[in-house]
C-alpha positions as CSV (number, residue, x, y, z in Angstrom):
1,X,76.3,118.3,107.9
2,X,72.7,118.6,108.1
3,X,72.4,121.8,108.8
4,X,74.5,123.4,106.2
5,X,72.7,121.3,103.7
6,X,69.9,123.1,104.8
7,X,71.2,126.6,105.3
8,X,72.7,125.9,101.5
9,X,69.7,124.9,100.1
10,X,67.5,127.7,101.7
11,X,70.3,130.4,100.5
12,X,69.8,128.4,96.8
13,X,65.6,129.4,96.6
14,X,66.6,132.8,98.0
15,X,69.3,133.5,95.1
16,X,66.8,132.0,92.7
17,X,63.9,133.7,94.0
18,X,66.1,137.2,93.5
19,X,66.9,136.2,90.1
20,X,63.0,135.5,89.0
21,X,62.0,138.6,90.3
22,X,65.1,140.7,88.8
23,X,64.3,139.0,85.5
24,X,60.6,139.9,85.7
25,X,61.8,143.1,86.2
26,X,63.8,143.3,83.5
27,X,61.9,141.5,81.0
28,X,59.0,144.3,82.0
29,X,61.5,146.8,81.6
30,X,62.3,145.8,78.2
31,X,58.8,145.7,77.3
32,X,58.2,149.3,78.4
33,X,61.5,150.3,77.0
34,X,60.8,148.6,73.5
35,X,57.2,147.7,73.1
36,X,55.0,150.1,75.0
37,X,53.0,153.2,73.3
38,X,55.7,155.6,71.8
39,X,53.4,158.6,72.2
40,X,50.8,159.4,74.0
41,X,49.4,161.5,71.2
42,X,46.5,159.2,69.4
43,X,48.2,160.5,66.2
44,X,51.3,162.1,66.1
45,X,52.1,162.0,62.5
46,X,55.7,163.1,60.7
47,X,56.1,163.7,57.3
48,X,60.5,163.1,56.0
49,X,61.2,164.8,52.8
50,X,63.2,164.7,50.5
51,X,66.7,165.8,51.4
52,X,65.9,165.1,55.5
53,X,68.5,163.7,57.7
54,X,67.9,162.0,60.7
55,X,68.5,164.9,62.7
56,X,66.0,166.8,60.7
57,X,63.9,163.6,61.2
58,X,64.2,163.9,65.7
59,X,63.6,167.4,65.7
60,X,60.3,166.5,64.1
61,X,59.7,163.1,66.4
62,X,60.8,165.6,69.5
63,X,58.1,168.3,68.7
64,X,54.9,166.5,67.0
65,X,55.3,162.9,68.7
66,X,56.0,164.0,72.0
67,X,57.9,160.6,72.6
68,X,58.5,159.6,76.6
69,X,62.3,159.4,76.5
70,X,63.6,161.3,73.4
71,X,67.4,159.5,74.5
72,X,65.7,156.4,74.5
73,X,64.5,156.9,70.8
74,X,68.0,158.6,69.5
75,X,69.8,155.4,71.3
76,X,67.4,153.0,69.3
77,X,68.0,154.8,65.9
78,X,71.7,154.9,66.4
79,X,71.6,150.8,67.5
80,X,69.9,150.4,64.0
81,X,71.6,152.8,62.1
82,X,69.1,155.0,61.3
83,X,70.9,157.9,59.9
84,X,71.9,155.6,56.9
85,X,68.0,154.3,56.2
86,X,65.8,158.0,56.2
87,X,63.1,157.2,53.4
88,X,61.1,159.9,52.8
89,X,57.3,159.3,53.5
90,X,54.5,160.3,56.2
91,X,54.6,157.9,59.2
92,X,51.9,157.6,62.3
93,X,53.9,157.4,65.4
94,X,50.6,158.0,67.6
95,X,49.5,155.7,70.6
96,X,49.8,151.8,70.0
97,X,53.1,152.2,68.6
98,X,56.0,150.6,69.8
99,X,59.3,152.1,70.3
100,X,61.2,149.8,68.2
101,X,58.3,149.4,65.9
102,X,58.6,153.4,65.4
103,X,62.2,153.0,64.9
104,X,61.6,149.8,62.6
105,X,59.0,151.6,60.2
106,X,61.1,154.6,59.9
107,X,64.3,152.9,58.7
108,X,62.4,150.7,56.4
109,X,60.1,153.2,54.9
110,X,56.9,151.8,56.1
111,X,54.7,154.4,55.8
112,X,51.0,155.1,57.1
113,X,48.6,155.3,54.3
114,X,46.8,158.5,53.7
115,X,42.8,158.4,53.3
116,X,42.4,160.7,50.2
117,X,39.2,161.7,49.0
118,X,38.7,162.8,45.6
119,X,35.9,165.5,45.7
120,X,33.0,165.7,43.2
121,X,34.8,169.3,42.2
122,X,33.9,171.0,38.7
123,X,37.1,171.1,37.3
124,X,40.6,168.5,37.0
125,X,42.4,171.7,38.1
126,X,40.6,172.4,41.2
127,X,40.8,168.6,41.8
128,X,44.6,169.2,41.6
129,X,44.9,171.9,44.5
130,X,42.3,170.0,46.8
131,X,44.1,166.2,46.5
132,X,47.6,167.7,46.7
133,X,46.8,169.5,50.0
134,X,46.8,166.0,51.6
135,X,50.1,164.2,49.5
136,X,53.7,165.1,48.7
137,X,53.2,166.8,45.1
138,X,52.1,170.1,45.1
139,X,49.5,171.3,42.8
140,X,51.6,172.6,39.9
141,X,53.1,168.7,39.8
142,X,49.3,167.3,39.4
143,X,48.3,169.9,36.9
144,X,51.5,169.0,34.6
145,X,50.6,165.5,34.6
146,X,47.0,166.5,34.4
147,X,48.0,168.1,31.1
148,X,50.5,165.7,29.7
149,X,48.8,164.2,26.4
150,X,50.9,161.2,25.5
151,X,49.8,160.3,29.0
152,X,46.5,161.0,28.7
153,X,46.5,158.8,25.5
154,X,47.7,156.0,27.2
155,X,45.1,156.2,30.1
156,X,42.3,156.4,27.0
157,X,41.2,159.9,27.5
158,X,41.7,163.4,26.6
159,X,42.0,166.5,28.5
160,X,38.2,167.3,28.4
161,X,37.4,163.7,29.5
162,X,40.1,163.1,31.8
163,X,37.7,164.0,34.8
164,X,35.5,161.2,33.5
165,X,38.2,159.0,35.2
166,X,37.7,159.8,38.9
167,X,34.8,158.9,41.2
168,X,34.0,160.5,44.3
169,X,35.3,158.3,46.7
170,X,37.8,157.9,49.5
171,X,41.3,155.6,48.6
172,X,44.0,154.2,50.6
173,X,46.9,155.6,49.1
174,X,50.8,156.7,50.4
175,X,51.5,160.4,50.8
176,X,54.7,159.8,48.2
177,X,52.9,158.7,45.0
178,X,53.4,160.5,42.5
179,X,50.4,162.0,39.7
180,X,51.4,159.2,37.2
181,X,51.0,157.1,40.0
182,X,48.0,158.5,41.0
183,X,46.3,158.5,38.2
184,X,47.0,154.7,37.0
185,X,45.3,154.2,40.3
186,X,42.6,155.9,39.2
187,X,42.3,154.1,36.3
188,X,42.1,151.2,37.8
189,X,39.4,152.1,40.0
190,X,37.3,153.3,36.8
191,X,37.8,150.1,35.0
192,X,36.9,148.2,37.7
193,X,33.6,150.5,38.6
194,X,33.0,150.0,34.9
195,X,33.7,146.2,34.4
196,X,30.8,144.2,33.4
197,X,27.1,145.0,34.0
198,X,27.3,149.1,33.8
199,X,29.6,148.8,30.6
200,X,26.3,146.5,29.4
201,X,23.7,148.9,30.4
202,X,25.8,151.3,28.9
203,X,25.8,149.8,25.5
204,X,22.1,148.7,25.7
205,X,20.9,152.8,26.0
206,X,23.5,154.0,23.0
207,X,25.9,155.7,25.0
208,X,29.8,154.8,25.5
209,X,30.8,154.6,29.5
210,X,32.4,158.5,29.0
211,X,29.1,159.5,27.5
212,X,27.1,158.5,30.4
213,X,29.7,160.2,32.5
214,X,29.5,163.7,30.9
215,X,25.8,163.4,31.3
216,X,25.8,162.4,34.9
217,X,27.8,165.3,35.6
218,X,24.9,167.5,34.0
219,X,22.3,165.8,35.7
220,X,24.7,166.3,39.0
221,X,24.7,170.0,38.2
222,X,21.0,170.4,37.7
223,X,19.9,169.1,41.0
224,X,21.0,167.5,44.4
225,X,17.6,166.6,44.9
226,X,18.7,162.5,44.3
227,X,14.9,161.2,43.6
228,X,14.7,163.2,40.5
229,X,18.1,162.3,39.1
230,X,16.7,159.5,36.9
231,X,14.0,161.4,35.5
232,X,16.2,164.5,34.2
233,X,18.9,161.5,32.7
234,X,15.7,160.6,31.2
235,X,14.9,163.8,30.1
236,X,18.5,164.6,28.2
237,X,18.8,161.5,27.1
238,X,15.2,162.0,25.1
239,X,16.9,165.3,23.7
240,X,19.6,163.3,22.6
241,X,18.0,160.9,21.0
242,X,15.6,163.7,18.9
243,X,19.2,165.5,17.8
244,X,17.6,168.1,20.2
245,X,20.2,170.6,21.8
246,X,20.4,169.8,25.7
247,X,20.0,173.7,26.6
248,X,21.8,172.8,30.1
249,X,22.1,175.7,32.1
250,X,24.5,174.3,34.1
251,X,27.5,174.1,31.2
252,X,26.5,177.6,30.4
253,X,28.1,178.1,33.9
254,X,30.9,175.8,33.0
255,X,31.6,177.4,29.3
256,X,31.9,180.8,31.7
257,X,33.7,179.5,34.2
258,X,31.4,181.1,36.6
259,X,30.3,178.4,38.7
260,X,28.7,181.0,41.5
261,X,26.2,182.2,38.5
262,X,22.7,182.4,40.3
263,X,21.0,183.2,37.2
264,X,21.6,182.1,33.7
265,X,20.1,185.4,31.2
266,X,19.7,185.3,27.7
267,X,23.6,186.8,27.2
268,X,25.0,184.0,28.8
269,X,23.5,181.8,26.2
270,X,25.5,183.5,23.5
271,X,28.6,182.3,25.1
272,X,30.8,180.3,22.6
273,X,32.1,177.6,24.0
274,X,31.6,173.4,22.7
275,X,30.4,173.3,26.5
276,X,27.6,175.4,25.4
277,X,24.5,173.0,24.9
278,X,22.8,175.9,23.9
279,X,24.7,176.8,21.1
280,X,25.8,173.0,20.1
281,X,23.9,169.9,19.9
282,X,24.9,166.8,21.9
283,X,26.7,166.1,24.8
284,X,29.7,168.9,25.4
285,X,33.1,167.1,24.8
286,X,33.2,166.0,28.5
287,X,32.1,166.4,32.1
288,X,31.3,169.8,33.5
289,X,31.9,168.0,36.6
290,X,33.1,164.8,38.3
291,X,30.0,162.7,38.3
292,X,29.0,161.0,41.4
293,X,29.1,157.1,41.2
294,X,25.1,156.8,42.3
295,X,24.6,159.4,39.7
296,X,26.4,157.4,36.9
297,X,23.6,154.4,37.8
298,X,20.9,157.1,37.7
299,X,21.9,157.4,34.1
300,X,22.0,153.8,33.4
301,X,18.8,153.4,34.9
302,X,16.9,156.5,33.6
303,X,13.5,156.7,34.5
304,X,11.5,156.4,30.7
305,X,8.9,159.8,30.2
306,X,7.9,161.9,27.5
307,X,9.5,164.8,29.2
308,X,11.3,167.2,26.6
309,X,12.0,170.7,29.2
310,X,12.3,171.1,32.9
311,X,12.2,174.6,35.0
312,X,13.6,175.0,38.4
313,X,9.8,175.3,40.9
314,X,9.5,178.7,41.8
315,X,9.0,177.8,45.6
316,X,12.9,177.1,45.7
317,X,12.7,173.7,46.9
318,X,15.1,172.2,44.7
319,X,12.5,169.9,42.7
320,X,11.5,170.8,39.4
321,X,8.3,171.1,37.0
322,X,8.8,168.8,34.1
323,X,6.9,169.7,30.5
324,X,6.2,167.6,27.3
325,X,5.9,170.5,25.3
326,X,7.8,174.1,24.9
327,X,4.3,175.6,25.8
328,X,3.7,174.2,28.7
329,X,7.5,174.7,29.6
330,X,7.1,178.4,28.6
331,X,4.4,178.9,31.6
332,X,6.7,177.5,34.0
333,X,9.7,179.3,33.2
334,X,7.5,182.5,33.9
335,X,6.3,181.6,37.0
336,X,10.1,181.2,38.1
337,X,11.2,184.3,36.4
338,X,9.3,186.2,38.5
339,X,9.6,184.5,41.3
340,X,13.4,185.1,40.9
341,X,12.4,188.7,40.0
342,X,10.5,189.2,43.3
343,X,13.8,188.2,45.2
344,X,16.2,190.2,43.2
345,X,18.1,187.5,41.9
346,X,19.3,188.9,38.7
């Protein structure tokens, strides 16, 4: 009796022993089958449209995610009925996804956010070709809404001032959202850029937020030489403040739509356009530009001179010769007249 209490108890450990190790080995193989990386790609991104069915959807999976067992993935999507749940969006399926967390964000529409940058671009229709390279609306769906006026009411702006709304910057947005969307966003983003102590400053120098917006893009145009941003805000601003015309070269360029002009002549000046400072006194009716944010605070905080006219230096560095008076400014502007002369920039 002893011994088959023995020879039952060592065939016991043995079955239990085969067990453990079949359920490690199945517990591992679930892991790998529904938990591991689901590509090897770091990002292996798919974008389902409008109108996509799942097929349309594994064709795509199959040939930009490059997943380890393409049966594996179909079976999963089948288990959690898939083909009744495709939600358009743009999802990441590179390495560190799971399997089923693939399958999961797919059939719930959990999309991968998109990291748009808004460009500081001249115009809002240039802006609408360069952000709807990287989202679902084309172009010709931003410009619409771009141009829609009841819209434009609500947001507080106009179609001249409507750039006045974006700031360079990078967002977190989703691929699907739409230019009403889109631009609430940005809205949001102004008002809070603008809450509290710039809206102060703002009020404290005379000017309205948009004011100090369509001058910072001026001042943006003028130079990208940053330490002498403050002192040409502080130049326009003492033109403003005399009822002085701004005589910008820069929206000369913008009036023309010529933004490649390398040399402003006196028959560009006779361009009629309310962009032309030139021609009209004040600020033109908005940005010839999107203004960069530190630009915006360069404004705000405008370095205080007697400085009425500014000439490009004639050794090209970027910098500029500031005058207090036109005769002074007159024997600058010669000395980079001809120095544009002797390179035959005309």
């Amino acid at each position: 009796m002893k011994k088959q209490s023995l020879f039952r108890k060592k065939w016991i450990r043995l079955l239990l022993s085969v067990l453990g190790v079949l359920a490690v080995v199945l517990l591992g193989s679930a892991y790998v089958v529904f938990y591991s990386a689901f590509s090897p790609e770091e990002h292996a991104v798919v974008f389902v449209r409008e109108g996509d069915t799942a097929e349309d959807v594994y064709r795509q999976v199959e040939a930009t995610a490059h997943p380890r067992s393409m049966a594996l993935f179909r079976l999963l999507c089948k288990f959690k009925n898939y083909e009744s749940h495709v939600r358009v969006g743009r999802y990441d399926l590179g390495q560190g996804i799971g399997v089923m967390t693939a399958v999961s964000n797919l059939r719930s529409g959990a999309q991968t956010p998109v990291m748009l940058t808004v460009p500081a671009t001249h115009t809002t229709d240039r802006l609408a070709g360069k952000i709807a390279r990287h989202l679902m609306a084309d172009s010709a769906q931003f410009a619409r809404v771009f141009r829609d006026t009841l819209l434009l009411d609500s947001l507080g702006v106009n179609r001249h001032t409507l750039a006045t709304l974006f700031l360079p910057n990078t967002y977190e947005v989703y691929w699907t959202v739409s230019p009403r969307a889109f631009l609430w966003r940005m809205k949001k983003e102004y008002d809070r850029f603008w809450e509290g102590e710039r809206s102060e400053r703002a009020h404290l120098i005379g000017f309205t937020p948009t004011e100090v917006s369509i001058l910072a893009s001026i001042v943006d145009q003028e130079t990208r030489y940053k330490p002498e941003k403050p002192t040409i805000a502080g130049l326009y601003i003492n033109r403003v403040r005399r009822g002085m015309k701004l005589e910008a070269d820069p929206t000369v360029k913008f009036a023309m739509q010529n933004f490649g002009l390398r040399r402003v002549l006196r028959r560009h000046l006779e361009t009629d356009s309310p962009y032309n400072t030139y021609r009209y006194a004040g600020l033109p009716p908005g940005p010839i530009c999107i203004a960069e944010g530190e630009t915006i605070d360069d404004v705000l905080n405008f370095k205080q001179s007697d400085y009425l006219f500014m000439c490009a230096k004639e050794d090209f560095s970027g910098s500029h010769n500031f005058a207090r008076t036109f005769a002074e400014h007159e024997k600058n502007a010669r000395r980079y007249a001809q120095a544009l002369n002797e390179r035959g920039i005309k």
